[in-house]
C-alpha positions in Angstrom: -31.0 -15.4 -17.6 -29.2 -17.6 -15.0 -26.1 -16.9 -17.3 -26.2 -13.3 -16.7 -27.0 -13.9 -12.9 -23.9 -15.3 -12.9 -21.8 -12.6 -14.6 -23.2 -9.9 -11.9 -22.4 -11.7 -9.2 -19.0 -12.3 -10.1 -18.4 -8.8 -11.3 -20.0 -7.9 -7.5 -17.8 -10.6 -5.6 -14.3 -9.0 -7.9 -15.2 -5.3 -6.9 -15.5 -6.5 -3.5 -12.6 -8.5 -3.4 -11.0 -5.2 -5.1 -12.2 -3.5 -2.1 -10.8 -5.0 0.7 -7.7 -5.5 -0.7 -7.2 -2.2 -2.5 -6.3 -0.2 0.2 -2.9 -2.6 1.3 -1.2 -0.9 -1.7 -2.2 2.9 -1.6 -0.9 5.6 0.6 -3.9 6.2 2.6 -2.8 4.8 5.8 -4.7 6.0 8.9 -1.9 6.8 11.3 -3.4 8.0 14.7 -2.4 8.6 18.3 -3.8 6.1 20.5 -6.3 7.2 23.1 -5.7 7.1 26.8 -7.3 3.6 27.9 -6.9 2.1 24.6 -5.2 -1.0 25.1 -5.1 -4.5 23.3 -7.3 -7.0 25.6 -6.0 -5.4 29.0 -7.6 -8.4 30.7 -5.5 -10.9 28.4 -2.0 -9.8 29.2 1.3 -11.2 30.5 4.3 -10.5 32.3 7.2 -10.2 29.9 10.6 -9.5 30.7 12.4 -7.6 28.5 16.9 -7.6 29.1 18.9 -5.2 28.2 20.1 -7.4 25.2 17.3 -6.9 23.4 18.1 -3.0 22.2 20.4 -5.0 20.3 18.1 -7.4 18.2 14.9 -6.6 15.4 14.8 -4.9 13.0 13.8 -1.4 14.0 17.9 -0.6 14.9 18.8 2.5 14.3 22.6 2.3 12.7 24.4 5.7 11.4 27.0 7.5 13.2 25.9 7.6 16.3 24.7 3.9 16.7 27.0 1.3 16.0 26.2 -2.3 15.3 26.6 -5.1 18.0 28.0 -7.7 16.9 24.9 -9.7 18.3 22.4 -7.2 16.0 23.5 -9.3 13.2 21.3 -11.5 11.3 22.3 -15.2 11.9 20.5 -16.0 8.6 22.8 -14.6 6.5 23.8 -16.6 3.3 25.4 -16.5 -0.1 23.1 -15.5 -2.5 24.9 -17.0 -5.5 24.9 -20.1 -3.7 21.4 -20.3 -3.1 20.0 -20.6 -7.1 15.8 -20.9 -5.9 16.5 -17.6 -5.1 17.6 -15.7 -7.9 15.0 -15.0 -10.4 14.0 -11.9 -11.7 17.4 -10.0 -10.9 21.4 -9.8 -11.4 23.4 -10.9 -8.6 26.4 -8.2 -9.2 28.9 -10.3 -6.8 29.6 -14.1 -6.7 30.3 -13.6 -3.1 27.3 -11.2 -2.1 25.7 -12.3 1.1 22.1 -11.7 3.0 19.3 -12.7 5.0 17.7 -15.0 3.5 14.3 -13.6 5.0 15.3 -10.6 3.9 16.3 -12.1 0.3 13.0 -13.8 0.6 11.0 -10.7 1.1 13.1 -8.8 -2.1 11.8 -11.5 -4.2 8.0 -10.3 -3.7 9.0 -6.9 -4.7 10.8 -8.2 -7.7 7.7 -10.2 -8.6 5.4 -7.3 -8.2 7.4 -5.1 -10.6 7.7 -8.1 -13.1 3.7 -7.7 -14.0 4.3 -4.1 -14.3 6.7 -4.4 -16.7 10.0 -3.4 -14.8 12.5 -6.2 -14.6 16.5 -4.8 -15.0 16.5 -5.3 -11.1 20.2 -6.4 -9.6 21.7 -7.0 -6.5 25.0 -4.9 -6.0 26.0 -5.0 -2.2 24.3 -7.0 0.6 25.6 -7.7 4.0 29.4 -6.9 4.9 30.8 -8.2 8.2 33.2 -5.6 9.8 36.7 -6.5 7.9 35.2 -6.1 4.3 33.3 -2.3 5.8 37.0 -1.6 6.7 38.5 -2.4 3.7 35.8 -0.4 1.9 36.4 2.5 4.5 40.1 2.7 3.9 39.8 2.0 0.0 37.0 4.6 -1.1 37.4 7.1 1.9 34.7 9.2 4.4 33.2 10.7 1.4 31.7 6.7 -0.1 32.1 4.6 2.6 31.2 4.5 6.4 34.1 3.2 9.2 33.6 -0.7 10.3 30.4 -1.1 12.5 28.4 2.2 11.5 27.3 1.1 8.3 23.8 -0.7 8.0 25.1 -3.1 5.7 26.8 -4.5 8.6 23.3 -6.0 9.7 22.1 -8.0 7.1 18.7 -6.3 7.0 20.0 -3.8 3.6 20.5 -4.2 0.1 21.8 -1.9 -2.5 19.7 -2.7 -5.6 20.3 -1.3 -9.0 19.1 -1.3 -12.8 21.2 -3.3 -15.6 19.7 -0.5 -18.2 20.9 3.1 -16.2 21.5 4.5 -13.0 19.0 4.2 -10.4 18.0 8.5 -10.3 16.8 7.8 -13.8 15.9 4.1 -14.2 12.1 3.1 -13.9 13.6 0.4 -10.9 14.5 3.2 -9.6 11.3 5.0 -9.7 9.2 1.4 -8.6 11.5 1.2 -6.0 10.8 4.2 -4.2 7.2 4.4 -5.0 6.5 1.2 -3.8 8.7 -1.2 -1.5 7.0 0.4 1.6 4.0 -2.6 0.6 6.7 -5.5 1.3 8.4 -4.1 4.5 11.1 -2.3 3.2 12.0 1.8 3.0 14.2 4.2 1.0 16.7 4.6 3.7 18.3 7.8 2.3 15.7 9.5 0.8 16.0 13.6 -1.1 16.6 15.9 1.3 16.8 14.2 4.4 20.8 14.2 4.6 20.6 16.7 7.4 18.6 14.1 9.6 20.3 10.6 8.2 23.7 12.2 7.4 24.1 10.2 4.3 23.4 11.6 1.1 20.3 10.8 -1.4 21.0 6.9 -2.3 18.0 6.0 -4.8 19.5 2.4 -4.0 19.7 1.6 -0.6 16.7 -0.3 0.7 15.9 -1.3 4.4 13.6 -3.9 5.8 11.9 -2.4 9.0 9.0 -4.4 8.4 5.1 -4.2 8.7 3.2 -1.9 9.4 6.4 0.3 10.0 7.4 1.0 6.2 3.5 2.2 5.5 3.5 4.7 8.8 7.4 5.8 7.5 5.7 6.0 3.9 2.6 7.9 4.8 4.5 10.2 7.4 7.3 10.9 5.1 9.9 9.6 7.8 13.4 8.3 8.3 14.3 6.0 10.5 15.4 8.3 12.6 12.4 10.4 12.4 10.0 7.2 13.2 12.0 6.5 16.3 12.1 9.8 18.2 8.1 10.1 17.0 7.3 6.9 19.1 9.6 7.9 21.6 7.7 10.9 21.7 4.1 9.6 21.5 5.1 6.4 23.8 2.4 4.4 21.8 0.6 5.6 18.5 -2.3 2.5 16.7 -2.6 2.9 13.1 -5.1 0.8 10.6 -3.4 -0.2 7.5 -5.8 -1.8 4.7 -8.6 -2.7 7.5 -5.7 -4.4 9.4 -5.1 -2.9 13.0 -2.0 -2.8 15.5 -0.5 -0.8 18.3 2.6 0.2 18.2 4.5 1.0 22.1 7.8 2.0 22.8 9.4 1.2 26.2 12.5 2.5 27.6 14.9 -0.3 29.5 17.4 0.6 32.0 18.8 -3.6 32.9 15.8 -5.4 33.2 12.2 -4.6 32.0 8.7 -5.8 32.5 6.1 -5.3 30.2 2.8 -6.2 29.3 1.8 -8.2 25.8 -1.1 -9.9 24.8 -1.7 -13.8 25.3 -3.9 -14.6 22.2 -2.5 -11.7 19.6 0.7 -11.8 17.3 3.2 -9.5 18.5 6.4 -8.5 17.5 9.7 -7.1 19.8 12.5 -5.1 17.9 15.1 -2.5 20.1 15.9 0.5 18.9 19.6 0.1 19.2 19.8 3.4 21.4 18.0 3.1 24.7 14.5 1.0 24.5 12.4 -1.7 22.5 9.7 -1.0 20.2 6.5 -3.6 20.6 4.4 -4.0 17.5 0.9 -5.9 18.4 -1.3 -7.1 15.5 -4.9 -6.6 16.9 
């Protein structure tokens, strides 16, 4: 008797466990407008002051042909991933010489590791991070039709990746398919989705991955955003809260002109990204 006791209330403990946690990896992601009053601890706020230096920094920047990279928007982690063998496993490294974030390397790995127990595993690494002479020499080697000019490329961050399959080409590879279906769980979007050239001006790349981070990827997966999209919606809504698996945060933009002051909590985790255009985007983890 005590045996089957036992049994039940481990099945009950799993399907709870299940529960809770089940909702972190599915698209239902309650994205709502905040209401008017709704703030995070209003009484347990600081003074922050927010330079005009800091459009420049996170990683929420906004780089295409309109928004070039600053040469201090670039991560200072980046590395050689060759170099750095405790982090290869589980994909090809195309390039001896490819370079990255390592936190953004880091963060690839749990993608990689998640697709592992669902059977896909041809993953590899084609292009990482190019600094400005190796974007020109791309530019002036494969021409405006493959290649962006110096500085308007997003691989001239460090927070994007192409990633391929070792089997077949991405638009047909199951990689392909578990990459689009699911990196928006680890932080990361498709960054030129089908039929979106119009808005991103880059054509359908099933490769090209971009960490914006959590819980941006799951509002950009749910609303069916670009970047660009996301970023004129909180422009527009000036500050949207959305619960994501049970997990709650505000999301504000501010607009700076020089110096601004802004309000964040004392006692919550909060995050500050610019946009690379005109303002900073504050991300507070209730």
């Amino acid at each position: 008797m005590k045996k089957w006791v036992f049994i039940s209330l481990f099945i009950l403990c799993t399907v709870c466990v299940g529960i809770y946690i089940a909702p972190l990896f599915q698209n239902g992601v309650d994205v709502k407008i905040a209401e008017k009053g709704d703030e995070v601890n209003s009484t347990n706020t600081e003074k922050k002051e927010i330079t005009k230096e800091q459009i420049y920094k996170g990683d929420l920047l906004l780089v295409n042909k309109d928004y070039p990279v600053q040469k201090d928007s670039i991560r200072s982690d980046i590395i050689n991933v060759f170099q750095n063998t405790e982090l290869v496993r589980g994909y090809v490294v195309h390039d001896r010489n490819l370079r990255l974030s390592k936190d953004i390397l880091r963060n690839f790995l749990k993608i990689v590791d998640a697709a592992e127990k669902e059977g896909v595993h041809y993953f590899l690494i084609s292009s990482g991070y190019r600094d400005f002479k190796e974007q020109r020499n791309l530019y002036e080697k494969m021409g405006s039709d493959y290649a962006l000019p110096a500085g308007y490329s997003e691989h001239n961050l460090g927070l994007s990746l192409d990633v391929g399959s070792t089997q077949m080409k991405m638009e047909k590879a199951p990689e392909g398919k578990w990459i689009e279906d699911n990196v928006w769980k680890y932080g990361f979007v498709l960054r030129y989705p089908k039929n979106k050239s119009n808005i991103t001006g880059i054509q359908y790349e099933p490769w090209h991955i971009r960490y914006v981070g959590w819980p941006h990827s799951a509002i950009m997966q749910k609303k069916k955003f670009t970047l660009e999209e996301y970023l004129d919606f909180l422009k527009e809504k000036k500050e949207i809260s959305t619960n994501v698996g049970g997990e709650k945060y505000k999301v504000s933009y501010y607009k700076v002109s020089k110096n601004t002051t802004i309000n964040v909590p004392v006692n919550q985790h909060y995050e500050i990204s610019g946009n690379n255009m005109d303002g900073v985007i504050v991300t507070v983890h209730k």
